[in-house]
N, C-alpha and C positions, 0 to 999 in steps of 0.2 A: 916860739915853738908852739902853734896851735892846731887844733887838728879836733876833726867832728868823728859821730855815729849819727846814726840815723836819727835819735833821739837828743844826744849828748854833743856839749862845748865843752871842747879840753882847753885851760889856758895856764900855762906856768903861773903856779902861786906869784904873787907880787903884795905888795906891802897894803894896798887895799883888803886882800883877804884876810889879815888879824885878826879880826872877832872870833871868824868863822872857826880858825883853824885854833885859836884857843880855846873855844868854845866845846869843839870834839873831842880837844884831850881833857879837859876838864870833866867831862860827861860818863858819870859813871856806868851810865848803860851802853853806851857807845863802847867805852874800855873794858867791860866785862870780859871781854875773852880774847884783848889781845893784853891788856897789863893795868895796874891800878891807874886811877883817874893821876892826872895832873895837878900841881898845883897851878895857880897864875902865873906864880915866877917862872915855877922850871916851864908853863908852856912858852912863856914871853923868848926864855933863852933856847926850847928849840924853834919857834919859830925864827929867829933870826938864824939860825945854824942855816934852817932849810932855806932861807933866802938866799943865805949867800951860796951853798950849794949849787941851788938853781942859775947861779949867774955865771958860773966858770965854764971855761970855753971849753972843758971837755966834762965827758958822760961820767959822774962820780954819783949824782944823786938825779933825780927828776923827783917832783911833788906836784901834779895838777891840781886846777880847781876845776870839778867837775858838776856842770850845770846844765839845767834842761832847757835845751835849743828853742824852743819856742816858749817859754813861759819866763827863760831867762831866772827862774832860780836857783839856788842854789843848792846839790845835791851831795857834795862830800870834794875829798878830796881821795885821791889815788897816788901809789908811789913808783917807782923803779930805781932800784937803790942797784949799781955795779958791784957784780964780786970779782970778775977776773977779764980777764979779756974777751970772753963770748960767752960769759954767764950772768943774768941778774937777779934780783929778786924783784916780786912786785906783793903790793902792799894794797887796801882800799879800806876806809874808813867813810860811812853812808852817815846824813844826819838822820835822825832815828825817822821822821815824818818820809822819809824818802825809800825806804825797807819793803819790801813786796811789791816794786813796782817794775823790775826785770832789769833795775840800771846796773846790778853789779856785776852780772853775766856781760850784759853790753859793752860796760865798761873795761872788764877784766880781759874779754874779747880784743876790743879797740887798741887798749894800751899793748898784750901781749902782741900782738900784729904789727905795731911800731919798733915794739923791741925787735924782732924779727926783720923787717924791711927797712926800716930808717936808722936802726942802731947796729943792724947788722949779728945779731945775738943768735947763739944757737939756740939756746936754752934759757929758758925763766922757771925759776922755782917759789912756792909760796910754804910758809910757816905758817901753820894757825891751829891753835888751840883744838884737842882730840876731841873736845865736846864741839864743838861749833859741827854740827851735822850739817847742816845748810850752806856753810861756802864748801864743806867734803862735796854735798852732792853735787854744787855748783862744780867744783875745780872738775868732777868725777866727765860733766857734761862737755866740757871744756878740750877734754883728751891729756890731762895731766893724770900722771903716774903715783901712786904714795910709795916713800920708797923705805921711811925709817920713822920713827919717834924716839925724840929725843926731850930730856924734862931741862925747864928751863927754871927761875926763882918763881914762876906763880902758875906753870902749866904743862901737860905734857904736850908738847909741840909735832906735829903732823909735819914731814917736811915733803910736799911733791912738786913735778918737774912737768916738763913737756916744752917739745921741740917741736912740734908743730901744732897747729890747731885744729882741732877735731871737725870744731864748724868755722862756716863761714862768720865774718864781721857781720854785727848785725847794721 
């Protein structure tokens, strides 16, 4: 299950990406506002959770590796985690060198638009931290709704939605 932006390579995590994806939970500037850094261990055993996720023949989890199409490195990963039958969440974690370069809008664009058209989803919602001002203003551009905060073990959580998108795919 792969699929481009203009700028970006989506490719379902696979067992090559290890470092990487241990690497961003371990990262405490990376985790600052969505939850405390990782150990090695606990990232080893969700990296294998998300692997096997990613392999079942139906939509419970997605976890992309997201890379830049012509330089071929690597930029993060992004998520779409199922809640119900036409509902998801979507998730993105940037390696810090990859921050102010416009991939998360692209990205968050690209994926919510799959959710939509190839997963068939009414709705995606995202959770993130009430200080993180910068994906607010992003989701704000996007055409997502804030609808509630709610406090979780390390933040008060922002929860919004959007059923369609505001702009086009870039």
């Amino acid at each position: 299950m792969e699929f481009s932006s203009r700028r970006l390579d989506f490719r379902l995590l696979n067992e090559s990406d290890r470092a990487m994806f241990i690497a961003l939970y371990q990262d405490p500037k990376v985790m600052r506002k969505i939850g405390p850094a990782l150990s090695a261990e606990k990232a080893e055993v969700l990296f294998e959770s998300a692997i096997r996720n990613n392999q079942k023949a139906y939509f419970k989890q997605y976890i992309w590796r997201v890379t830049n199409k012509h330089s071929k490195s690597d930029c993060g990963l992004i998520m779409l985690k199922f809640l119900n039958h036409d509902e998801c969440e979507i998730g993105i974690m940037l390696i810090q060198s990859q921050n102010g370069k416009g991939y998360s809008s692209e990205a968050l664009s690209r994926v919510c638009q799959f959710a939509f058209k190839d997963l068939n989803q009414t709705e995606v919602i995202a959770r993130f931290a009430k200080s993180h001002l910068v994906i607010k203003k992003l989701l704000t551009s996007l055409g997502f709704r804030f609808e509630e905060v709610v406090q979780n073990s390390y933040y008060d959580v922002i929860v919004a939605r959007v059923d369609e998108l505001k702009l086009e795919v870039i």
